[in-house]
PDB file of the backbone (N, CA, C, O) and the ligand in Angstrom, with CONECT records:
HET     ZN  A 101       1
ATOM      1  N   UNK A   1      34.834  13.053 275.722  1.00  0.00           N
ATOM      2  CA  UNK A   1      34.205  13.891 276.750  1.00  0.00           C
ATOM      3  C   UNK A   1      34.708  15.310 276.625  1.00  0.00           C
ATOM      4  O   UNK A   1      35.922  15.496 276.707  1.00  0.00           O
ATOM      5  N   UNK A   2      33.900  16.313 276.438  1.00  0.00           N
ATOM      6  CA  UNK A   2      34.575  17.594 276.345  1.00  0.00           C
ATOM      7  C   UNK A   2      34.242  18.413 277.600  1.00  0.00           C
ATOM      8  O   UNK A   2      33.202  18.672 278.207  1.00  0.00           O
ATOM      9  N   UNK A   3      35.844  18.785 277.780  1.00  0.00           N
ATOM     10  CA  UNK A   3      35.778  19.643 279.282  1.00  0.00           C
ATOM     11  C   UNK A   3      35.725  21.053 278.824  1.00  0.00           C
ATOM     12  O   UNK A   3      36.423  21.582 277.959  1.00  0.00           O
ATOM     13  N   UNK A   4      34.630  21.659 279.665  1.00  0.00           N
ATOM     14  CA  UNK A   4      34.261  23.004 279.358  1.00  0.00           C
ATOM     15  C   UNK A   4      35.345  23.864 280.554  1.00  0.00           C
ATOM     16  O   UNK A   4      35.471  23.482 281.718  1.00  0.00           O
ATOM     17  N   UNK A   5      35.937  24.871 280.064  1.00  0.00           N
ATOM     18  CA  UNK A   5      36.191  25.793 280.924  1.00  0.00           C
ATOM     19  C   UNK A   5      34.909  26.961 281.800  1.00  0.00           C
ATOM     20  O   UNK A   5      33.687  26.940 281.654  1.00  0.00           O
ATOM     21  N   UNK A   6      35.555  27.681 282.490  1.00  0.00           N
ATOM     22  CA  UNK A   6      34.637  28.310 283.356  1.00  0.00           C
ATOM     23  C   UNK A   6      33.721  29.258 282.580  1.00  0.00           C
ATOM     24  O   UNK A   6      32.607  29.624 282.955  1.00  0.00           O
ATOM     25  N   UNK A   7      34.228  29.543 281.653  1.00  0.00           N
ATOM     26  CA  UNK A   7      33.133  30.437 280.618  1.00  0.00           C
ATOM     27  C   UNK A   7      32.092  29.889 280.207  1.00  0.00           C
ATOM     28  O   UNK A   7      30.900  30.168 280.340  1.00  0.00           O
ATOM     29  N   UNK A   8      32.852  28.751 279.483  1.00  0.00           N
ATOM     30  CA  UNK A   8      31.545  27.781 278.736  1.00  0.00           C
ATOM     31  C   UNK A   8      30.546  27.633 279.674  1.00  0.00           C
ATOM     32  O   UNK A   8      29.396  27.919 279.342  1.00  0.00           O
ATOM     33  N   UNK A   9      30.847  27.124 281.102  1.00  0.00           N
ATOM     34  CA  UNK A   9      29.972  26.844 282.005  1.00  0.00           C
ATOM     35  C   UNK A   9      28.888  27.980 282.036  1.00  0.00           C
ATOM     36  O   UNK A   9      27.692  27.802 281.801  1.00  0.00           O
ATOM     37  N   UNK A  10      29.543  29.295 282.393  1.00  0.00           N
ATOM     38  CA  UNK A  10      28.604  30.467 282.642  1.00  0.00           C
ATOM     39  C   UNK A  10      27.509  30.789 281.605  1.00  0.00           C
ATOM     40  O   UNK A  10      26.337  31.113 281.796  1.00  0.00           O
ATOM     41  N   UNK A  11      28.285  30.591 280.308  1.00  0.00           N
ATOM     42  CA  UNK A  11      27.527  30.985 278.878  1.00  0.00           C
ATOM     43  C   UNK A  11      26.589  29.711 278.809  1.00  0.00           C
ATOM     44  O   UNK A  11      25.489  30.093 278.410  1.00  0.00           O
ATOM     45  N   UNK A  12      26.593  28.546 279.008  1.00  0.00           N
ATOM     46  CA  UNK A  12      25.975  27.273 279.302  1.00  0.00           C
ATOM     47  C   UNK A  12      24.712  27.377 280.319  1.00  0.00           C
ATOM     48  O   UNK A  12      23.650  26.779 280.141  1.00  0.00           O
ATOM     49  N   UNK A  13      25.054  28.393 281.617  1.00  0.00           N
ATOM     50  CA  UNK A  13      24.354  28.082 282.819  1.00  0.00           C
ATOM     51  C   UNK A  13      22.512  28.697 282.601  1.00  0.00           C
ATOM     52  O   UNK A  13      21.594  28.352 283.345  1.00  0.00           O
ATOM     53  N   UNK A  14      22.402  29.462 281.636  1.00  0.00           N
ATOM     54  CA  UNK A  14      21.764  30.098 281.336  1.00  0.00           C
ATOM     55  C   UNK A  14      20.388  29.270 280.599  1.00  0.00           C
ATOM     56  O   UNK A  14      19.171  29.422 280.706  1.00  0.00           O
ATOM     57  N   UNK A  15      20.918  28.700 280.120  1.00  0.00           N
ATOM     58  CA  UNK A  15      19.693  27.346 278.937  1.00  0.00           C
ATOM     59  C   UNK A  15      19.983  26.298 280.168  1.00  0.00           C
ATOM     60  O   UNK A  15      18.840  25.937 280.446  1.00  0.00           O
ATOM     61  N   UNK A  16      20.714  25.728 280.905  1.00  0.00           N
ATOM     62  CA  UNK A  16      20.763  24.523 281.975  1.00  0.00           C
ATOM     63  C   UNK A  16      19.699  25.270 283.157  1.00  0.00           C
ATOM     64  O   UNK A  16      19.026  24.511 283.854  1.00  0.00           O
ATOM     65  N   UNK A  17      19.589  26.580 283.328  1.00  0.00           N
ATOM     66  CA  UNK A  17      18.994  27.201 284.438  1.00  0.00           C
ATOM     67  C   UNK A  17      17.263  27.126 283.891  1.00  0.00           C
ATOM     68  O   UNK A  17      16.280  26.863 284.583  1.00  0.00           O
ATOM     69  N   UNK A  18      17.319  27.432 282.523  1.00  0.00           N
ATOM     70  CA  UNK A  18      16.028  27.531 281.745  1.00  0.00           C
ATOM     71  C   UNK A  18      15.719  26.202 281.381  1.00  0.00           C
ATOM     72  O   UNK A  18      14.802  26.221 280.560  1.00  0.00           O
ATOM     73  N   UNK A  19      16.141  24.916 281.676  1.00  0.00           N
ATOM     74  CA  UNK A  19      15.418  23.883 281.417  1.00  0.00           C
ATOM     75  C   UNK A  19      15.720  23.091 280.288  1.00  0.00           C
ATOM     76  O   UNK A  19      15.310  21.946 280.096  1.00  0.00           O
ATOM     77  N   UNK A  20      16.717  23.986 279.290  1.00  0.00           N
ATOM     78  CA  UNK A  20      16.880  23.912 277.947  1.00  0.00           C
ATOM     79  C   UNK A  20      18.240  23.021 277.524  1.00  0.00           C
ATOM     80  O   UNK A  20      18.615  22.801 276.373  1.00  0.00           O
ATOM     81  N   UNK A  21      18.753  22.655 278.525  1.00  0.00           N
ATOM     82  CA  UNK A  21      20.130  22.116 278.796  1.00  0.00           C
ATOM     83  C   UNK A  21      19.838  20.781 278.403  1.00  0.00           C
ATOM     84  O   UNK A  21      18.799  20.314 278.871  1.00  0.00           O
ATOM     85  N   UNK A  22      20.886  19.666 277.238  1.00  0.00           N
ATOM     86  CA  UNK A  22      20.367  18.234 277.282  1.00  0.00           C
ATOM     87  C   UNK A  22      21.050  17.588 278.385  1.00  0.00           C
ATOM     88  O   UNK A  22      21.916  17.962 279.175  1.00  0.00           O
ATOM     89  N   UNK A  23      20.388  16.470 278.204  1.00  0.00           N
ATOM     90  CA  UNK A  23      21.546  15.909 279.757  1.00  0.00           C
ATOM     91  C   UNK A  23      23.034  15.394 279.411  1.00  0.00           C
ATOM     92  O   UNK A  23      23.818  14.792 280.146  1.00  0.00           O
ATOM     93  N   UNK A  24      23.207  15.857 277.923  1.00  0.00           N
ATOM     94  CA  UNK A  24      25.156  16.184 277.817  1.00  0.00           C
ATOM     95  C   UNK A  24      25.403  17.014 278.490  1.00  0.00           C
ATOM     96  O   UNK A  24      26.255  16.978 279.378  1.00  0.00           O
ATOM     97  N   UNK A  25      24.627  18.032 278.169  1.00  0.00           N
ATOM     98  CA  UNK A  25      24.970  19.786 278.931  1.00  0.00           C
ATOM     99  C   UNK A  25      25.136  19.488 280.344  1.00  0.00           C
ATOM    100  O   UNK A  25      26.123  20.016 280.855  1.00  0.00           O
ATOM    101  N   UNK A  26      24.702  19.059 280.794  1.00  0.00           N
ATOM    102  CA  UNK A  26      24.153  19.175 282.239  1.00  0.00           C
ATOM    103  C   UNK A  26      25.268  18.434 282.760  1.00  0.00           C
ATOM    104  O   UNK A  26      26.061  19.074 283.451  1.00  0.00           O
ATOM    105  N   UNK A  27      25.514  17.060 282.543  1.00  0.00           N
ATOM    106  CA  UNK A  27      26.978  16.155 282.569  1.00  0.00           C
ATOM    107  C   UNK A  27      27.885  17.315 282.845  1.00  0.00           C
ATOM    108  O   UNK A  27      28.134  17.809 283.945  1.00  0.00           O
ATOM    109  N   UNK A  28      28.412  17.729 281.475  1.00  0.00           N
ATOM    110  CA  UNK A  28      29.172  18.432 281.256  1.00  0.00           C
ATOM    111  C   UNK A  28      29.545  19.537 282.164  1.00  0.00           C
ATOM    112  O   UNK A  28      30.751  19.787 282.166  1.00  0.00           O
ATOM    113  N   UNK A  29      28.645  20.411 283.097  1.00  0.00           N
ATOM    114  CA  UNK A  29      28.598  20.745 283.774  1.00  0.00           C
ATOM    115  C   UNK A  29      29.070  20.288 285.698  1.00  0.00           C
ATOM    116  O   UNK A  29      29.752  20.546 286.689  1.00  0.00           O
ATOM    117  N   UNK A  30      27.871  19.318 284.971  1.00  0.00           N
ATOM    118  CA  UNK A  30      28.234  18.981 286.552  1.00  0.00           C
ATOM    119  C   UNK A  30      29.844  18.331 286.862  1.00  0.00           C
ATOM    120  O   UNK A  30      30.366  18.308 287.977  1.00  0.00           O
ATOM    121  N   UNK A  31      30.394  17.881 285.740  1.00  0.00           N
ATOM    122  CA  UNK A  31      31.911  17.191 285.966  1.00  0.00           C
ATOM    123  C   UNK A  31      32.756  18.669 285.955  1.00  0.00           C
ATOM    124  O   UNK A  31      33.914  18.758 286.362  1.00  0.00           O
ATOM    125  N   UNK A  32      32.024  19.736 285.455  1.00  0.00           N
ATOM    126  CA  UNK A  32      32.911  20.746 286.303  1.00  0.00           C
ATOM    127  C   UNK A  32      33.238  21.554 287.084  1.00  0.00           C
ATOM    128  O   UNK A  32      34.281  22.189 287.235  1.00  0.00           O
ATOM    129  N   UNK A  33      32.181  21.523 287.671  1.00  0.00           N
ATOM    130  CA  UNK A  33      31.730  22.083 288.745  1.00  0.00           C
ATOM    131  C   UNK A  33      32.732  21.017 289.879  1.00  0.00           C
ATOM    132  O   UNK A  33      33.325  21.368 290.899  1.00  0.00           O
ATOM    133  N   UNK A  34      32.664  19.939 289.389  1.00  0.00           N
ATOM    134  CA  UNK A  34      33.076  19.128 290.642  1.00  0.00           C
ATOM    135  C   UNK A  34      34.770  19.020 290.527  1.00  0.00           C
ATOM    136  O   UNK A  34      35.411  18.146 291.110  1.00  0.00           O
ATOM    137  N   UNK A  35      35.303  19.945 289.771  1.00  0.00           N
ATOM    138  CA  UNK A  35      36.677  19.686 289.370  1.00  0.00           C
ATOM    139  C   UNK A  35      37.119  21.237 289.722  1.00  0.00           C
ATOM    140  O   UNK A  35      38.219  21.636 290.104  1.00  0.00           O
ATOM    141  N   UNK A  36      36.054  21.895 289.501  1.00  0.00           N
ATOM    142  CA  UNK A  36      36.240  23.689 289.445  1.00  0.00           C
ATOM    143  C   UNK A  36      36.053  24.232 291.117  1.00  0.00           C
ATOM    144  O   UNK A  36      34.871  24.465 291.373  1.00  0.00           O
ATOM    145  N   UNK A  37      36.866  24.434 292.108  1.00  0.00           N
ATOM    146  CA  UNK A  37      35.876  24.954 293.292  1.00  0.00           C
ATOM    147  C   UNK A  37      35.412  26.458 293.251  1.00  0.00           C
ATOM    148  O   UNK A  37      34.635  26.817 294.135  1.00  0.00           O
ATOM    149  N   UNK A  38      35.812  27.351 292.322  1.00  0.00           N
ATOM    150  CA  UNK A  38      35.196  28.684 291.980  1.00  0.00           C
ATOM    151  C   UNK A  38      33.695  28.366 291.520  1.00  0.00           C
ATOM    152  O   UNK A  38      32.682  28.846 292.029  1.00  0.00           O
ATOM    153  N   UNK A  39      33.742  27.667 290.698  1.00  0.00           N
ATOM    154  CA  UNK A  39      32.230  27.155 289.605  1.00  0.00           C
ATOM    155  C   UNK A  39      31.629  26.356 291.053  1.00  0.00           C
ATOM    156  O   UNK A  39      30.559  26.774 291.497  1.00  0.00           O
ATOM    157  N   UNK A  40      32.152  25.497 291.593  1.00  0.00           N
ATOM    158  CA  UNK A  40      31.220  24.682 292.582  1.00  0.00           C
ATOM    159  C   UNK A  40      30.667  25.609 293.561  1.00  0.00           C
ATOM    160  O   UNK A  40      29.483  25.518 293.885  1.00  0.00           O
ATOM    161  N   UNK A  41      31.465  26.528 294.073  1.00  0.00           N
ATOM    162  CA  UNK A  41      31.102  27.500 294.804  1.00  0.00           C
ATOM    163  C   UNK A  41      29.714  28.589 294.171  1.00  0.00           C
ATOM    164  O   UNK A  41      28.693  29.155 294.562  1.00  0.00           O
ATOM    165  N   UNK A  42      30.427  28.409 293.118  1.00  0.00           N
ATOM    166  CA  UNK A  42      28.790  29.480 292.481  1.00  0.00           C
ATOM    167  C   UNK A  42      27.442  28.336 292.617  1.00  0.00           C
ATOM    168  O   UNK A  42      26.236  28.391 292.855  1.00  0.00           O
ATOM    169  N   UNK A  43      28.109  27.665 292.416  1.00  0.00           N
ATOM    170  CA  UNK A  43      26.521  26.383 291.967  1.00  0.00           C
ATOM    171  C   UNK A  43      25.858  26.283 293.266  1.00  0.00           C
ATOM    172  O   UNK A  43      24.631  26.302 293.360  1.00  0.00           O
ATOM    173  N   UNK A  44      26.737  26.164 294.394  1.00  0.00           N
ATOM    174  CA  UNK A  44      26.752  25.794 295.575  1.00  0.00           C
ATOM    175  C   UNK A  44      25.515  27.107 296.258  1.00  0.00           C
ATOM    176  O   UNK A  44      24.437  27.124 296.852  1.00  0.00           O
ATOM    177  N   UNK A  45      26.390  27.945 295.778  1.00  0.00           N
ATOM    178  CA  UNK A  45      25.252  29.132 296.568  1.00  0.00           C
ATOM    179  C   UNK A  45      24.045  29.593 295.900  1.00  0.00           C
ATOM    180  O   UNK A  45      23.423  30.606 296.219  1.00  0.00           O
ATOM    181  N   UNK A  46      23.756  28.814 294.979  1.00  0.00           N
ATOM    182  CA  UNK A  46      22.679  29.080 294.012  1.00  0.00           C
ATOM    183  C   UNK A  46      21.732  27.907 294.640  1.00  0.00           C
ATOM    184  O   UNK A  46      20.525  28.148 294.608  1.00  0.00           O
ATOM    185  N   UNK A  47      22.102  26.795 295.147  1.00  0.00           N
ATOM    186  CA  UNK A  47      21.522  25.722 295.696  1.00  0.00           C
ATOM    187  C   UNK A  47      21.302  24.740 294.910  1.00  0.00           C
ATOM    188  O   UNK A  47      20.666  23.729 295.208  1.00  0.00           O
ATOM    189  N   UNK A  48      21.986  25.058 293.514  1.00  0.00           N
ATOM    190  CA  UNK A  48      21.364  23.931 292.324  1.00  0.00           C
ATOM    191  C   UNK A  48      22.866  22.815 291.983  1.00  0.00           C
ATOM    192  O   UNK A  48      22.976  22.289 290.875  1.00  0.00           O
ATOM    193  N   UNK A  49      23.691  22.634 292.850  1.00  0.00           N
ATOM    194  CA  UNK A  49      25.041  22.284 292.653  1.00  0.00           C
ATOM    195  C   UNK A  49      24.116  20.452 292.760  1.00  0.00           C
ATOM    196  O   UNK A  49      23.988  19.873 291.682  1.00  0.00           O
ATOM    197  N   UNK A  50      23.649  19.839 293.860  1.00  0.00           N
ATOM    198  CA  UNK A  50      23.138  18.766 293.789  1.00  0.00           C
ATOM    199  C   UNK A  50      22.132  18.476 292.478  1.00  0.00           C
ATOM    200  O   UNK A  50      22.141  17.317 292.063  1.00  0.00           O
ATOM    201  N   UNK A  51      21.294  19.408 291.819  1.00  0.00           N
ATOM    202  CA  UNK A  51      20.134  18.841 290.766  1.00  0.00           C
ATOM    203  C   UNK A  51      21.659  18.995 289.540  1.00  0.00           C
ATOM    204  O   UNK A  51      21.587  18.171 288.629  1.00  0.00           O
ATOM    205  N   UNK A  52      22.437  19.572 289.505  1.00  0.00           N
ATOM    206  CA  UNK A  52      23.447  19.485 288.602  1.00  0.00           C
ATOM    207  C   UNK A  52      24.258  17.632 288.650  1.00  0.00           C
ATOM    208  O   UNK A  52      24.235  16.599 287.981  1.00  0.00           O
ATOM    209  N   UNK A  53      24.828  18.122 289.790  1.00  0.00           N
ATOM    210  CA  UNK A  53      25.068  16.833 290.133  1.00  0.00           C
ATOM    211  C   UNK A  53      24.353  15.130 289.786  1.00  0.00           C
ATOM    212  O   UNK A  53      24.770  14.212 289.080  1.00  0.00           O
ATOM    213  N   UNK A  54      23.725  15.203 290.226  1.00  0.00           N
ATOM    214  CA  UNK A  54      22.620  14.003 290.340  1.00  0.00           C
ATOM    215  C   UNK A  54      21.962  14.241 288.719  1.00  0.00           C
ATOM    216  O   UNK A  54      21.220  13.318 288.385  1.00  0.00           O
ATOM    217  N   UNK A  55      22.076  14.982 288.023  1.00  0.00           N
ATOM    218  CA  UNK A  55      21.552  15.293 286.805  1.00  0.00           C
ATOM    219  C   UNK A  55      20.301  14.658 286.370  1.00  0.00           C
ATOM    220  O   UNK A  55      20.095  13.910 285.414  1.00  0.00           O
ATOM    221  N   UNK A  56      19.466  15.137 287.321  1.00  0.00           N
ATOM    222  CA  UNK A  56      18.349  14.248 287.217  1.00  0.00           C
ATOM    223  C   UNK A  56      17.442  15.002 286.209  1.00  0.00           C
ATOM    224  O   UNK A  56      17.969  15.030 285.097  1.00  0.00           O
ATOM    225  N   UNK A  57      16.369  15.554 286.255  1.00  0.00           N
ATOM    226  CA  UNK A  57      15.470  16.310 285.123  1.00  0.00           C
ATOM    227  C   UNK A  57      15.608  17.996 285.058  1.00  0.00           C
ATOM    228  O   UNK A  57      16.233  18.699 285.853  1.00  0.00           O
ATOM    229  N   UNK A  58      14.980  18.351 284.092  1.00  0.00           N
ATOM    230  CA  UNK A  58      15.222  19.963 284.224  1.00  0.00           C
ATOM    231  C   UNK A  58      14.421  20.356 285.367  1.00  0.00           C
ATOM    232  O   UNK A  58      13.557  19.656 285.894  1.00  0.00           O
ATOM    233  N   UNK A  59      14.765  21.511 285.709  1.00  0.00           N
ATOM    234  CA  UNK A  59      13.944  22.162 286.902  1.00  0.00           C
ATOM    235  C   UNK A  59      13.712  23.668 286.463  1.00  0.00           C
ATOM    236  O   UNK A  59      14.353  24.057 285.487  1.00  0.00           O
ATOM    237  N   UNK A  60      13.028  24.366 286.967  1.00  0.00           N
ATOM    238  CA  UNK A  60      12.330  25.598 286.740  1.00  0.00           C
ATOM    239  C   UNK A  60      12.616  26.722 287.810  1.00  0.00           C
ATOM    240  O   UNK A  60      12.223  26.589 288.969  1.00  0.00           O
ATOM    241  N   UNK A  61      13.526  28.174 287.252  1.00  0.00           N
ATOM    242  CA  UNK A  61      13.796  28.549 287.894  1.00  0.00           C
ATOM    243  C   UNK A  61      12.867  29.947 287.411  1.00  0.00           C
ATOM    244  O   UNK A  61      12.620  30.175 286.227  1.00  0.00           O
ATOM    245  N   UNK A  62      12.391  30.855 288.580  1.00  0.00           N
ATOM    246  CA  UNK A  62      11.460  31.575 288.018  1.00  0.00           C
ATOM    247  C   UNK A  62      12.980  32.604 287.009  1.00  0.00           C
ATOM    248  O   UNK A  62      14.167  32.446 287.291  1.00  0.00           O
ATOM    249  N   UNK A  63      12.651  33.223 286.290  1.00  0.00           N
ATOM    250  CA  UNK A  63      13.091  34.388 285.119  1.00  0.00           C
ATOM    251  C   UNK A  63      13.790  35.329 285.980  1.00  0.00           C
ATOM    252  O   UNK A  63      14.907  35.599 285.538  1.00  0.00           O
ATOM    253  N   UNK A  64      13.422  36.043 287.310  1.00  0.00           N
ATOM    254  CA  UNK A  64      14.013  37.067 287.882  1.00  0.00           C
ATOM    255  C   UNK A  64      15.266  36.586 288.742  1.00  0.00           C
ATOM    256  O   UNK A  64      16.321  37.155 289.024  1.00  0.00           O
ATOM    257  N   UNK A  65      14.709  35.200 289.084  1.00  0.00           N
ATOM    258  CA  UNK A  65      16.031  34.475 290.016  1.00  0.00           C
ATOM    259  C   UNK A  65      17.074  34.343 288.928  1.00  0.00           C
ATOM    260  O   UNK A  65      18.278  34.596 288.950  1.00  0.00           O
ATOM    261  N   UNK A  66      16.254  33.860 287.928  1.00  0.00           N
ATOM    262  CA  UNK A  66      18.008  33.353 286.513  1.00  0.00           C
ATOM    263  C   UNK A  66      18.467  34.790 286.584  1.00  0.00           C
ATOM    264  O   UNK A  66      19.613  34.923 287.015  1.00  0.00           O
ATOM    265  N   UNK A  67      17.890  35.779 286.291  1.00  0.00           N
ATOM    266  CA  UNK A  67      18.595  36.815 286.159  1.00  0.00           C
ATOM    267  C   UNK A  67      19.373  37.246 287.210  1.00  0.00           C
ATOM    268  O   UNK A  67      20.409  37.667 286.697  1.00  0.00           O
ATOM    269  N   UNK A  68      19.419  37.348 288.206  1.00  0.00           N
ATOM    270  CA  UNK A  68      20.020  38.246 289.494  1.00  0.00           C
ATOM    271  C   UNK A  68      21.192  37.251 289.094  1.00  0.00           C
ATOM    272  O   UNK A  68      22.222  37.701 288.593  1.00  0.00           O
ATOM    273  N   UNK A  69      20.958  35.407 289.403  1.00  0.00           N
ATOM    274  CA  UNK A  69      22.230  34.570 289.242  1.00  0.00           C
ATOM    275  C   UNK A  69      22.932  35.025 288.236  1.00  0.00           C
ATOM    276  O   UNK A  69      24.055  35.412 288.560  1.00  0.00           O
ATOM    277  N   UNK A  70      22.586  35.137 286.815  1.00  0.00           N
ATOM    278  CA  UNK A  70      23.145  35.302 285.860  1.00  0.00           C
ATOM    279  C   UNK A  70      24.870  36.585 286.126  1.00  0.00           C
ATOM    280  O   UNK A  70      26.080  36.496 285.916  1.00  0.00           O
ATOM    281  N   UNK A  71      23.705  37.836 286.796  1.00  0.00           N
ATOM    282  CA  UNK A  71      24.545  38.854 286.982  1.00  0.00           C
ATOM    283  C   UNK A  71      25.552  38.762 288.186  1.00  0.00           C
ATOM    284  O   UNK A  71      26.393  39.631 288.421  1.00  0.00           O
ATOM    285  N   UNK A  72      25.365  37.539 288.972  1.00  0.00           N
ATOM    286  CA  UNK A  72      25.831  37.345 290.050  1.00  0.00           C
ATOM    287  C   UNK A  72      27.326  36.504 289.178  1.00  0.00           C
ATOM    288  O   UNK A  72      28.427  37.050 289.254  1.00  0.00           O
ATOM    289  N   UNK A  73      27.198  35.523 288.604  1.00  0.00           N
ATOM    290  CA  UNK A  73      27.954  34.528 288.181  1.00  0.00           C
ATOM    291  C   UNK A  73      28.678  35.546 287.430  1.00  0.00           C
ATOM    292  O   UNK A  73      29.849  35.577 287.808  1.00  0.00           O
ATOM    293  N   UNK A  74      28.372  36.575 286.307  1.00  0.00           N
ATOM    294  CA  UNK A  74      29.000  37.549 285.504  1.00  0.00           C
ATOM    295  C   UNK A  74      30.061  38.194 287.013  1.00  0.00           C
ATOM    296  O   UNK A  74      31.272  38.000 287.115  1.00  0.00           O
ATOM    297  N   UNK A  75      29.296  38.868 287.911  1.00  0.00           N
ATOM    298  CA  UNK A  75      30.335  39.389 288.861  1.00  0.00           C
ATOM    299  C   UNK A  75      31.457  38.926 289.402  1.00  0.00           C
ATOM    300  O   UNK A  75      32.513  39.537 289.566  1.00  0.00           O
ATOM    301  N   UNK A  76      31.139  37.592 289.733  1.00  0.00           N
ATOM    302  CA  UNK A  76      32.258  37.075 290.138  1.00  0.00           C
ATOM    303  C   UNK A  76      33.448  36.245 289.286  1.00  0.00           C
ATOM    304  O   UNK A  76      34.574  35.825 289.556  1.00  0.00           O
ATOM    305  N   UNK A  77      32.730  36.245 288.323  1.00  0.00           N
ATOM    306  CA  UNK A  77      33.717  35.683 287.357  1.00  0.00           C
ATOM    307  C   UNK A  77      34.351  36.924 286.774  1.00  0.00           C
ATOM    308  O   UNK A  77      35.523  36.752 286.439  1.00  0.00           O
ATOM    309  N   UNK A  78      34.045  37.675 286.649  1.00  0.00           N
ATOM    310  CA  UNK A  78      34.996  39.189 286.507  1.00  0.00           C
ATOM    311  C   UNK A  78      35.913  39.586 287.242  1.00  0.00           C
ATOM    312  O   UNK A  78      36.951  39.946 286.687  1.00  0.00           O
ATOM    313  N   UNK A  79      35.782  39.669 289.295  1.00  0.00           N
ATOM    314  CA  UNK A  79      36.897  39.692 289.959  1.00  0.00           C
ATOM    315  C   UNK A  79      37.545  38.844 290.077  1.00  0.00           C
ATOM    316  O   UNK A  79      38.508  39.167 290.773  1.00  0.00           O
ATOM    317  N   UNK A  80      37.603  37.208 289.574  1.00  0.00           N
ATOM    318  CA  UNK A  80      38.250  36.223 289.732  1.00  0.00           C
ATOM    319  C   UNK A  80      39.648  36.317 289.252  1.00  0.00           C
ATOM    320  O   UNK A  80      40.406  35.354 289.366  1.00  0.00           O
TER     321      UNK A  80
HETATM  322 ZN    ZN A 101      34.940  26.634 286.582  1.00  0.00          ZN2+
END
């Protein structure tokens, strides 16, 4: 099982947000999110911490939302 640190996640969140994530990725994720409370907290306020979780199918996020998250997740993982 490979545990991703908080980067991988971020650099990861991007193809998992776009649909493009396999459901290793997505695993992978979601076991760290649930170990990480900085990362759970991002997932959390994005609202996608449960479809991570439950790793059920890809979902569709429109292009402008990935982006704002994207720059959002970049921000806070910078003052962290
Ligand atoms: Zn993390």
């Amino acid at each position: 099982m490979t545990t991703m640190n908080c980067m991988e996640v971020l650099a990861n969140m991007s193809c998992y947000i776009d649909g493009d994530g396999s459901a290793e990725l997505r695993k992978a994720l979601g076991e760290h999110v649930t170990h990480c409370r900085r990362c759970r907290v991002l997932f959390d306020t994005t609202g996608q911490v449960l479809k991570i979780v439950t790793a059920a199918e890809p979902f569709e996020v429109p292009l402008a939302v990935s982006a704002r998250l994207y720059n959002r997740l970049e921000k806070i993982l910078s003052e962290a």
